[in-house]
Backbone as ProteinMPNN parsed JSONL, in Angstrom:
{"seq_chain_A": "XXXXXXXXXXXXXXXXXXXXXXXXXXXXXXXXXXXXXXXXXXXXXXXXXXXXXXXXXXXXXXXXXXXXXXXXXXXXXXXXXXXXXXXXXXXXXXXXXXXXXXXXXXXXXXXXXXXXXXXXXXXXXXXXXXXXXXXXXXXXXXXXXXXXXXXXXXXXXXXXXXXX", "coords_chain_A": {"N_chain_A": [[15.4, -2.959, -16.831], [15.199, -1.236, -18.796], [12.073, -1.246, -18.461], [11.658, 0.599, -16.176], [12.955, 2.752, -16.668], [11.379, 3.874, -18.278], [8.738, 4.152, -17.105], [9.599, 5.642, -14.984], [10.223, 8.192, -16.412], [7.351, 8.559, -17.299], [5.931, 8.907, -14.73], [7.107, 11.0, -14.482], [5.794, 12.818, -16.046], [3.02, 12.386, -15.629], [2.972, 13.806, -13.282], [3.847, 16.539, -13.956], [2.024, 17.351, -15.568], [-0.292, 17.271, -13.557], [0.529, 19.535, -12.417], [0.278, 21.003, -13.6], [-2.283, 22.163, -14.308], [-2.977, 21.707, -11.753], [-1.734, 24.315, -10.998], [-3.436, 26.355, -13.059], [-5.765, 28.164, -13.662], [-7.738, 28.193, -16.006], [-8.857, 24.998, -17.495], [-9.145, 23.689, -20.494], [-10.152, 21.546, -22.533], [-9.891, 19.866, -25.882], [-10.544, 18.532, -29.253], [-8.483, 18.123, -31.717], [-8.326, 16.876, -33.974], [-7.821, 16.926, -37.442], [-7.284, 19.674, -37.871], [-4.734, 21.533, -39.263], [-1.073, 21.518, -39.176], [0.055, 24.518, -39.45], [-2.432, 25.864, -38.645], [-2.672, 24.629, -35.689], [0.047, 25.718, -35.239], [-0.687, 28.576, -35.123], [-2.571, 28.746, -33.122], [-1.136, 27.991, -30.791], [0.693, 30.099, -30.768], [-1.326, 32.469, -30.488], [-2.499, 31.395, -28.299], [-0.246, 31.647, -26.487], [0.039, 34.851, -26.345], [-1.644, 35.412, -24.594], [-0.873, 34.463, -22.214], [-0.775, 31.62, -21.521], [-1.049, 28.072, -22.535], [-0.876, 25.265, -25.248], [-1.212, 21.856, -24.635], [0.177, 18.76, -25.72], [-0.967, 15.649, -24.913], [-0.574, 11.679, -24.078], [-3.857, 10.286, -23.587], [-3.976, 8.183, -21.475], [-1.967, 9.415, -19.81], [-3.005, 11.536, -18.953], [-5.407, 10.729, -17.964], [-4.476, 9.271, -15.776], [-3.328, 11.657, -14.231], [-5.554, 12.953, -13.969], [-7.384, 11.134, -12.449], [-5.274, 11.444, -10.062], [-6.126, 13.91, -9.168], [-8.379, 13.599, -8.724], [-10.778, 14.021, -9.979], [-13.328, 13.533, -12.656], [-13.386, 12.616, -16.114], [-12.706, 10.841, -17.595], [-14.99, 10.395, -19.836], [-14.094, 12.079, -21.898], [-12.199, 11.298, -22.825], [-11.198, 10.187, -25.291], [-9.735, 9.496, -28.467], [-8.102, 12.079, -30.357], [-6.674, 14.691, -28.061], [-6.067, 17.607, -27.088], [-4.821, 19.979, -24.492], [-5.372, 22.635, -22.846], [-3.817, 25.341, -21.022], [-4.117, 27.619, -18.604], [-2.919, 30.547, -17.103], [-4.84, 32.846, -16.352], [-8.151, 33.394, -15.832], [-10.273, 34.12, -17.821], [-8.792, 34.806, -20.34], [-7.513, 32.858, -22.063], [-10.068, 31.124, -21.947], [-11.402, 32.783, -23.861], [-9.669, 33.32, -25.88], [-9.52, 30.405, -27.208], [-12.119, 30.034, -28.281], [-12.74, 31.599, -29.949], [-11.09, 30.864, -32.052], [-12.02, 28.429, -32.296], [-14.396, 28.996, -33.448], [-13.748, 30.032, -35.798], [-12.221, 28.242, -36.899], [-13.562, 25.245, -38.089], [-12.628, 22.532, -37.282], [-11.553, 22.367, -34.722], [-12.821, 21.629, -31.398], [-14.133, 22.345, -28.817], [-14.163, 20.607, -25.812], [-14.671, 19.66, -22.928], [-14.361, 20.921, -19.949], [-12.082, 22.553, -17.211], [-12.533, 25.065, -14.846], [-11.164, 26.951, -12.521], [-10.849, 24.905, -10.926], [-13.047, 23.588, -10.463], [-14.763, 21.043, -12.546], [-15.955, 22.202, -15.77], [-19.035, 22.511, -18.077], [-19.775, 22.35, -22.325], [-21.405, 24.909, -22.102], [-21.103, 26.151, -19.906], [-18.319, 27.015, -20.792], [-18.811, 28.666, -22.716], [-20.239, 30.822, -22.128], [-18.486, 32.019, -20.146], [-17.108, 32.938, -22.235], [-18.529, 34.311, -23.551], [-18.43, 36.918, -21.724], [-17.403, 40.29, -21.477], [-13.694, 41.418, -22.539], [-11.315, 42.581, -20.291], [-10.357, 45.402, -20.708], [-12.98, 45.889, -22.392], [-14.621, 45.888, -20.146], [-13.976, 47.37, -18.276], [-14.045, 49.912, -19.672], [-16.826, 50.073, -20.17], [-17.388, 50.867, -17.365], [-16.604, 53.065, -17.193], [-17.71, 54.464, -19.092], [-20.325, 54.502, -17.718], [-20.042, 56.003, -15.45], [-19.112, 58.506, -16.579], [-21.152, 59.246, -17.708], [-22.927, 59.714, -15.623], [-21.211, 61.631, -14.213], [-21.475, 63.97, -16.359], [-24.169, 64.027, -16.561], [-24.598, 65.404, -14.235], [-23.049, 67.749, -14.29], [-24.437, 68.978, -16.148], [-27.245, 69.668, -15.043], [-26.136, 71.345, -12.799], [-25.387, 73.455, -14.463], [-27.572, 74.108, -15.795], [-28.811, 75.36, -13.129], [-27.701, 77.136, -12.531], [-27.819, 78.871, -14.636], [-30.481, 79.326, -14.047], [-30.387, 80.747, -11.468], [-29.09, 83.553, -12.602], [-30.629, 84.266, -13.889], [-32.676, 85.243, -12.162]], "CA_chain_A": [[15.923, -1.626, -16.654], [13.968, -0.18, -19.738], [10.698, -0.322, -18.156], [11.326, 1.269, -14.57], [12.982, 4.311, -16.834], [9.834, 4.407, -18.617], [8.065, 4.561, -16.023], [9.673, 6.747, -14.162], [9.476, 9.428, -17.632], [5.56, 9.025, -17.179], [5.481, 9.549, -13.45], [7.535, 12.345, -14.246], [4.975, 13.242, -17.132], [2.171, 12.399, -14.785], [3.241, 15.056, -12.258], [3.863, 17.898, -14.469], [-0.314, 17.45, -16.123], [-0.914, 17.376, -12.324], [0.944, 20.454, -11.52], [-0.129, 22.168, -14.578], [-3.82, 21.461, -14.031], [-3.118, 22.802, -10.274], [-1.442, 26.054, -11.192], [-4.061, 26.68, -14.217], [-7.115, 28.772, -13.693], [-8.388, 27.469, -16.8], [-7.829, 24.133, -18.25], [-9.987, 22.817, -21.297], [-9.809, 20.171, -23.08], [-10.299, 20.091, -27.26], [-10.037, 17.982, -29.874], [-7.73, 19.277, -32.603], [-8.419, 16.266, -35.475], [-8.737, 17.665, -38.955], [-6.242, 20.972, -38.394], [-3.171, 21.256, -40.197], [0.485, 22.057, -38.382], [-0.176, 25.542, -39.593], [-3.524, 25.59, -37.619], [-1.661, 24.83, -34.522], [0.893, 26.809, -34.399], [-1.206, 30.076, -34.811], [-3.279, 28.477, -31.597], [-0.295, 28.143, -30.061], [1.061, 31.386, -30.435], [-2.473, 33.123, -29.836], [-2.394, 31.581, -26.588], [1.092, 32.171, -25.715], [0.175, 35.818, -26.002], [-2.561, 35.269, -23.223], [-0.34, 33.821, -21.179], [-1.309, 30.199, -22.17], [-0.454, 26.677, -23.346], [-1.397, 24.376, -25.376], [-0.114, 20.888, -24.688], [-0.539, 17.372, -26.242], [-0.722, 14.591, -24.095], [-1.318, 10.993, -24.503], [-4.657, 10.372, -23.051], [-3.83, 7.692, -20.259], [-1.554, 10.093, -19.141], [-3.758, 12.605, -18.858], [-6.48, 10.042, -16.889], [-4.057, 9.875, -14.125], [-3.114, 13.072, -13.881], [-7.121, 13.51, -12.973], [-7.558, 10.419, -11.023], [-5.067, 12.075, -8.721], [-6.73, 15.025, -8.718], [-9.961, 13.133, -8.105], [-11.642, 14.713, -11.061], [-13.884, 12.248, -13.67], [-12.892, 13.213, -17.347], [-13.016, 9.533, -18.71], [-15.72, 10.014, -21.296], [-13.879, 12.812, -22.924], [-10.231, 11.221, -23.167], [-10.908, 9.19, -26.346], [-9.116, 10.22, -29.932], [-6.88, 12.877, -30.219], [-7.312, 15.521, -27.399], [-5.105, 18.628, -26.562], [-5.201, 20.679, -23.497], [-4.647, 24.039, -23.342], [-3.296, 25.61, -19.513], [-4.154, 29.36, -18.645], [-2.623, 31.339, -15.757], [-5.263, 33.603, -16.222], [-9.603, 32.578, -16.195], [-11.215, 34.276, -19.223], [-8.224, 34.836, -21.398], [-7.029, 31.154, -22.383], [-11.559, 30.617, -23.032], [-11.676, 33.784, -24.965], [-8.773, 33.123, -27.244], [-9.673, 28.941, -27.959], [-13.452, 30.193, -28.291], [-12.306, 32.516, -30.798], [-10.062, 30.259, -32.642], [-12.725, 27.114, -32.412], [-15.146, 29.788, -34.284], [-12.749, 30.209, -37.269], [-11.502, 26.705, -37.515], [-14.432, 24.188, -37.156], [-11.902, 21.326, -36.984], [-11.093, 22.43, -33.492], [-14.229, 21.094, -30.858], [-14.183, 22.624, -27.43], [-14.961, 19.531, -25.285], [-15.016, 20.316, -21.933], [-13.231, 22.476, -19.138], [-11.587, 22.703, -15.659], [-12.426, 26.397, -14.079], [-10.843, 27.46, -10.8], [-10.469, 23.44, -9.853], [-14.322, 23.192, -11.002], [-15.801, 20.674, -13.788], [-17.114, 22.66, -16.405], [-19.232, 21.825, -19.493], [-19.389, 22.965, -22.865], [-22.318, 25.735, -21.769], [-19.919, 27.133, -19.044], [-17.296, 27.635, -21.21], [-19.199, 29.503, -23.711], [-20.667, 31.84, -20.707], [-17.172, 32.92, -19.76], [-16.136, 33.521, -23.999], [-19.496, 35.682, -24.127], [-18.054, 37.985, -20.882], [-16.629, 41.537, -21.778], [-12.798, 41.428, -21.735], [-11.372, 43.385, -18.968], [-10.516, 46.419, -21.03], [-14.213, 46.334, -22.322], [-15.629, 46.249, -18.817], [-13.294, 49.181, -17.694], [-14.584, 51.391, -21.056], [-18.215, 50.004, -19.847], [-17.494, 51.1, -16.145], [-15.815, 54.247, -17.26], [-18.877, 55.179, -19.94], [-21.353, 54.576, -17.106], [-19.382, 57.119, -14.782], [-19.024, 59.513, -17.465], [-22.703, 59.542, -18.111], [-23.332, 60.684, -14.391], [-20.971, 63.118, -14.522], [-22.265, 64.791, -17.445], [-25.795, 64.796, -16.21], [-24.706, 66.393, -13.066], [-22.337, 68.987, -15.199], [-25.98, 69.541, -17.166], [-28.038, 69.935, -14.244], [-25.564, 72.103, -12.169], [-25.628, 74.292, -15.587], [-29.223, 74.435, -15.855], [-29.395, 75.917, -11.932], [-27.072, 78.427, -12.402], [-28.659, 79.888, -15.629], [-32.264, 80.066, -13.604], [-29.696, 82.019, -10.632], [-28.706, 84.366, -13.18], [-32.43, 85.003, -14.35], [-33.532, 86.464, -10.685]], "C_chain_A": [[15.157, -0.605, -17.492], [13.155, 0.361, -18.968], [10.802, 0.126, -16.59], [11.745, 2.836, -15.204], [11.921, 4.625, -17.534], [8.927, 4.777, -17.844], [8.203, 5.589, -15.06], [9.268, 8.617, -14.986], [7.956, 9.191, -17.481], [5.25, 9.41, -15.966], [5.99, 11.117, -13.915], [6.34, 13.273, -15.293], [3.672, 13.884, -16.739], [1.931, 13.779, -13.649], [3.309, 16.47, -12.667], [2.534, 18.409, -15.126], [-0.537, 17.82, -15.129], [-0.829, 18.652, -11.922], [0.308, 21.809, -12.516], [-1.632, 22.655, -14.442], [-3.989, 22.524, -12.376], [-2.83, 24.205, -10.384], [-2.345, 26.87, -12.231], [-5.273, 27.222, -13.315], [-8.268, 28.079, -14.368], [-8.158, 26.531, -17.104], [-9.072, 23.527, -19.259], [-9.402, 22.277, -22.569], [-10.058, 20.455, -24.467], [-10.074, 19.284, -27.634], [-9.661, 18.424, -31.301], [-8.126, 18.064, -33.816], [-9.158, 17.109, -36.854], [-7.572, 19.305, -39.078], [-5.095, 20.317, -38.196], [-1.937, 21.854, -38.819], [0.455, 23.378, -37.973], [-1.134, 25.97, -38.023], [-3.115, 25.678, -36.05], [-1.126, 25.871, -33.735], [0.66, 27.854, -34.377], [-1.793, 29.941, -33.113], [-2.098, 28.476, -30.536], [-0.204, 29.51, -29.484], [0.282, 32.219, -29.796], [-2.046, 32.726, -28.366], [-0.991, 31.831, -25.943], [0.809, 33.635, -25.346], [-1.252, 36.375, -24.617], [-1.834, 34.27, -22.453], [-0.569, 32.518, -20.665], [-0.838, 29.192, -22.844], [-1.266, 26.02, -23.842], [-0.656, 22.912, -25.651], [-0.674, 20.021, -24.82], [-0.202, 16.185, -25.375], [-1.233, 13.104, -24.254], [-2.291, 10.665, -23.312], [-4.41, 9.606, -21.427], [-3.28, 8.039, -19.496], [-1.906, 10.788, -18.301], [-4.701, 12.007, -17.872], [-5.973, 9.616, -15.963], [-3.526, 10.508, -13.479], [-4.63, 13.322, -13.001], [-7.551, 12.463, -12.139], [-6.761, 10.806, -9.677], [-5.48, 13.132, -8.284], [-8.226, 14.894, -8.217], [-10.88, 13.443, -9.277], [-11.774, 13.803, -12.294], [-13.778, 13.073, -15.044], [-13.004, 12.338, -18.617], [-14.245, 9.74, -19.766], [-15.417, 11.075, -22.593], [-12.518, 12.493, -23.332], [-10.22, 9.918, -24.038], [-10.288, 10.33, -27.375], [-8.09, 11.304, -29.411], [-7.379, 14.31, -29.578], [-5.863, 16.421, -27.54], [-5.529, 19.693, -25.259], [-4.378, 21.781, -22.978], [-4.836, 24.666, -21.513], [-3.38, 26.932, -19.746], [-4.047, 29.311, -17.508], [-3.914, 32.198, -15.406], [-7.458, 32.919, -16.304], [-9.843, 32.604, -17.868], [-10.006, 33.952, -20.562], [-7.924, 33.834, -22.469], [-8.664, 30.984, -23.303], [-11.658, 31.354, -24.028], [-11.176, 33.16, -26.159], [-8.927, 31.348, -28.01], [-11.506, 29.461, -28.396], [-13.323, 30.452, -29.676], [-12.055, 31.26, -31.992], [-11.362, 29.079, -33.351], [-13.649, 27.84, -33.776], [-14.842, 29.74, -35.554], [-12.904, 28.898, -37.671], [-13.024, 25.633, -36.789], [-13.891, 22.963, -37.014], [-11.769, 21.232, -36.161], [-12.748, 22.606, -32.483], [-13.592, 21.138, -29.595], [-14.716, 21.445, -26.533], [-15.33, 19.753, -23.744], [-13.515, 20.825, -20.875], [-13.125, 21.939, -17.492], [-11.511, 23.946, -15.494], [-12.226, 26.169, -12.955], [-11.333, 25.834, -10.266], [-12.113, 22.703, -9.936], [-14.591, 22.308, -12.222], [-16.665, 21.553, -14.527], [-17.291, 22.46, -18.005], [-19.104, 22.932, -20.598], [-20.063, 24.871, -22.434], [-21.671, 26.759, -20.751], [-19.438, 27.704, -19.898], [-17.881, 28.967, -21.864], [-19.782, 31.203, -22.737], [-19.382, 32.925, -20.474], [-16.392, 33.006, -21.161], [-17.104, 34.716, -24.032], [-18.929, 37.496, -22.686], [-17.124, 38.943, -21.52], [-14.653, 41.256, -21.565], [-12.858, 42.505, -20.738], [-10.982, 44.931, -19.218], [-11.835, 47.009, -21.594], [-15.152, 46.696, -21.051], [-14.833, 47.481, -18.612], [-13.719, 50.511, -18.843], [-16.167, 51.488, -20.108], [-18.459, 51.088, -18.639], [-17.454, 52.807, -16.903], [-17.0, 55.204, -18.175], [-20.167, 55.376, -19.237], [-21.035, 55.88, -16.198], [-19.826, 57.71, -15.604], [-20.859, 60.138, -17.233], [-23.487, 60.078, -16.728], [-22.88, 61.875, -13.935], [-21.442, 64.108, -15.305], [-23.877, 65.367, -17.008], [-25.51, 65.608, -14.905], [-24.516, 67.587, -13.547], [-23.791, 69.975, -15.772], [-26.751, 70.166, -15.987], [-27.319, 70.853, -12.987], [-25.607, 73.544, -13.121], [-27.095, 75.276, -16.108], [-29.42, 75.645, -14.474], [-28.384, 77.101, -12.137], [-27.09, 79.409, -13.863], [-29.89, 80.493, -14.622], [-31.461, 80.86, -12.046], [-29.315, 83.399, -11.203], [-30.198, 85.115, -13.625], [-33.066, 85.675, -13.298], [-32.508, 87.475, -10.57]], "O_chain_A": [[14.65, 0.458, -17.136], [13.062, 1.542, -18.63], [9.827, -0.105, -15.875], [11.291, 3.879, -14.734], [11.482, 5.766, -17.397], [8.33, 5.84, -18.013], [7.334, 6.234, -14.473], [8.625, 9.599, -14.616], [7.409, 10.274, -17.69], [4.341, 10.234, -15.863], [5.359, 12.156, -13.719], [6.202, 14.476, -15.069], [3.191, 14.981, -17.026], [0.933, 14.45, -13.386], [2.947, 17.418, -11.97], [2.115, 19.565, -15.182], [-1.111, 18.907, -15.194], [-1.715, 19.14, -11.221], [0.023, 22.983, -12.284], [-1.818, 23.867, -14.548], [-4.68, 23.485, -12.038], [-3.538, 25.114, -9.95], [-2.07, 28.067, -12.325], [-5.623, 26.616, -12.302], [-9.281, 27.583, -13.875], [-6.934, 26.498, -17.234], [-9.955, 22.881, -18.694], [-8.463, 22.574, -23.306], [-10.592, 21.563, -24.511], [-9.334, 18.611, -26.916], [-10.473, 19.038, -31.994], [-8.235, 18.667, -34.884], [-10.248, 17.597, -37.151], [-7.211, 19.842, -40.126], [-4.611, 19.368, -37.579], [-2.183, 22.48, -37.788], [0.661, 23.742, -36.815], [-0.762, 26.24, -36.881], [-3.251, 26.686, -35.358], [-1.317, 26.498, -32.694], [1.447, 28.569, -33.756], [-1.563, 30.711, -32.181], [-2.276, 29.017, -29.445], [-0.636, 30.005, -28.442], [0.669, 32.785, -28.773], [-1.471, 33.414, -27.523], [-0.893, 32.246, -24.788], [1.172, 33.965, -24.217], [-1.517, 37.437, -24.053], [-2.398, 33.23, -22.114], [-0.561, 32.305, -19.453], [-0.152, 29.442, -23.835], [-2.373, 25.907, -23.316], [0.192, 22.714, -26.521], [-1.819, 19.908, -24.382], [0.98, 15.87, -25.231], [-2.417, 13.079, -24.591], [-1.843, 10.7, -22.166], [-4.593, 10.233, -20.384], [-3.461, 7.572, -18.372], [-1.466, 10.874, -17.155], [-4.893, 12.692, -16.867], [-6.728, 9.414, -15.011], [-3.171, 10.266, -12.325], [-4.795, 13.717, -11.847], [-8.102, 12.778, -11.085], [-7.208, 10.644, -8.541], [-5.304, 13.446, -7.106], [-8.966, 15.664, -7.605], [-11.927, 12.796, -9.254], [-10.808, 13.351, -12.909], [-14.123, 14.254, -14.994], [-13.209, 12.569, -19.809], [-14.221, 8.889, -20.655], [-15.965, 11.124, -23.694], [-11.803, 13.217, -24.025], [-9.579, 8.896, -23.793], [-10.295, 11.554, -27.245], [-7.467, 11.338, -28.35], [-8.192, 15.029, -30.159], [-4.809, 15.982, -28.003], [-6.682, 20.124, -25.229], [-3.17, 21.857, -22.752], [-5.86, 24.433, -20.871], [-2.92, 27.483, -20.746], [-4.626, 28.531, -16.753], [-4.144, 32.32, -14.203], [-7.727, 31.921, -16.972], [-9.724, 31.759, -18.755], [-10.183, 33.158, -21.485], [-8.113, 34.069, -23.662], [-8.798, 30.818, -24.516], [-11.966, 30.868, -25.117], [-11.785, 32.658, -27.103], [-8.513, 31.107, -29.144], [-11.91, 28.574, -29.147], [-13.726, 29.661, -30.528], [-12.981, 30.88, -32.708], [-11.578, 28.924, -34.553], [-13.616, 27.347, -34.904], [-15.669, 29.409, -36.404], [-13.59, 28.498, -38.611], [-13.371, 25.394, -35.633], [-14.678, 22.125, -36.575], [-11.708, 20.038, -35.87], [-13.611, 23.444, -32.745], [-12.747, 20.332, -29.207], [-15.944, 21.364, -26.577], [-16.5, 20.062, -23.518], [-12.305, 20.979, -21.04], [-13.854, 21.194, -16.837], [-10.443, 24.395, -15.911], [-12.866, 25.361, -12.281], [-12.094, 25.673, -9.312], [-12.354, 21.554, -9.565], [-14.666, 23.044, -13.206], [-17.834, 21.76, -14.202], [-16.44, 22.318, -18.883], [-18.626, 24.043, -20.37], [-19.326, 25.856, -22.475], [-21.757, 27.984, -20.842], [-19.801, 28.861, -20.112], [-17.491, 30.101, -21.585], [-19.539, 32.386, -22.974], [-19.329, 34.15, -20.582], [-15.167, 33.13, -21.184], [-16.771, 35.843, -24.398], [-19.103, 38.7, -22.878], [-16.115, 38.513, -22.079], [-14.288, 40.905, -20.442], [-13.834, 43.156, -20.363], [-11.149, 45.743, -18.308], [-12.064, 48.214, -21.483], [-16.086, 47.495, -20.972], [-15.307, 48.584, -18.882], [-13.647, 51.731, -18.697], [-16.6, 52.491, -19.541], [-19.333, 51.954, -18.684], [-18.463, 53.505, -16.999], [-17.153, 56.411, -17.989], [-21.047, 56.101, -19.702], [-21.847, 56.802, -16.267], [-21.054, 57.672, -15.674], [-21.404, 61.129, -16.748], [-24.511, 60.759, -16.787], [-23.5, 62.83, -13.467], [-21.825, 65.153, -14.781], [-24.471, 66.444, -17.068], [-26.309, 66.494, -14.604], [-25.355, 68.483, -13.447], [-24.019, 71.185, -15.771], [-26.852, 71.39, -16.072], [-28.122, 71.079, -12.082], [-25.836, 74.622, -12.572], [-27.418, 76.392, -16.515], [-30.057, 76.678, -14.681], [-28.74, 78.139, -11.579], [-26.458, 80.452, -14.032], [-30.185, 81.675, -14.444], [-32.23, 81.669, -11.527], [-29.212, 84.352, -10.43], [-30.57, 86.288, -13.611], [-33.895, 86.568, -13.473], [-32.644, 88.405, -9.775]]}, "name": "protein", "num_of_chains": 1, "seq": "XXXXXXXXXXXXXXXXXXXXXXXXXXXXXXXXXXXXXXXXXXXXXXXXXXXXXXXXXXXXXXXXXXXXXXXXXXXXXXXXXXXXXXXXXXXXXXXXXXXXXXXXXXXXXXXXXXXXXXXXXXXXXXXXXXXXXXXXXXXXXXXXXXXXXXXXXXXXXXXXXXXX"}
């Protein structure tokens, strides 16, 4: 009787990695050995406020969560991993990028984008991208700067109208 309710708590375990994994944008993988409790629970929180998880799973769990998803992962699901779930793409890489930077205990290993395999070199690609309030300043400073020269050069022609 034990082990069929055990079993059934890991299918059920199994299914919720699966579903998390499916509804995630982002999903990468880390290994947290070496940070403290503390450590953690700032990463936590950080990503909570990007709309983000980070959840501990034991690994065999986790390797058939991705055998049903079809997706090969086995050479990164030794030692102590954690895997952190974003609704959103960049935000989730930004904020563990960030974090990994600070704390070198924490080792970005590799990633699931948009249902894609990606390595560490990806990830880092989509930490170096503008957030999305820097691109909208960017956009918005490139505008500007055409307006202005028009403003200038509409200014200019109606001084040399005034001179005839």
């Amino acid at each position: 009787m034990a082990s069929t309710e055990k079993l059934k708590v890991k299918n059920e375990i199994v299914k919720k990695i699966t579903d998390s994994i499916k509804d995630s944008e982002a999903v990468i993988l880390v290994s947290y050995q070496g940070l403290t409790v503390a450590d953690l629970s700032e990463l936590r929180t950080n990503l909570r406020n990007s709309n983000s998880e980070l959840r501990i799973y034991k690994n065999t769990l986790v390797k058939r969560a991705l055998d049903d998803l079809k997706i090969d992962l086995d050479e990164f699901l030794e030692g102590p991993n954690a895997i952190v779930f974003g609704k959103e793409l960049l935000e989730p890489i930004k904020e563990i990028s960030k974090f990994a930077k600070e704390h070198d205990k924490l080792e970005i290993r590799v990633g699931i984008i948009s249902g894609k395999v990606a390595d560490l070199d990806i990830i880092n690609e989509y930490a170096s991208i503008p957030s999305m309030e820097g691109l909208l300043t960017m956009l918005a400073r490139g505008m500007m700067e055409h307006v202005s020269n028009l403003a200038i050069g509409l200014n200019l022609y109606a001084e040399k109208l005034e001179e005839k």
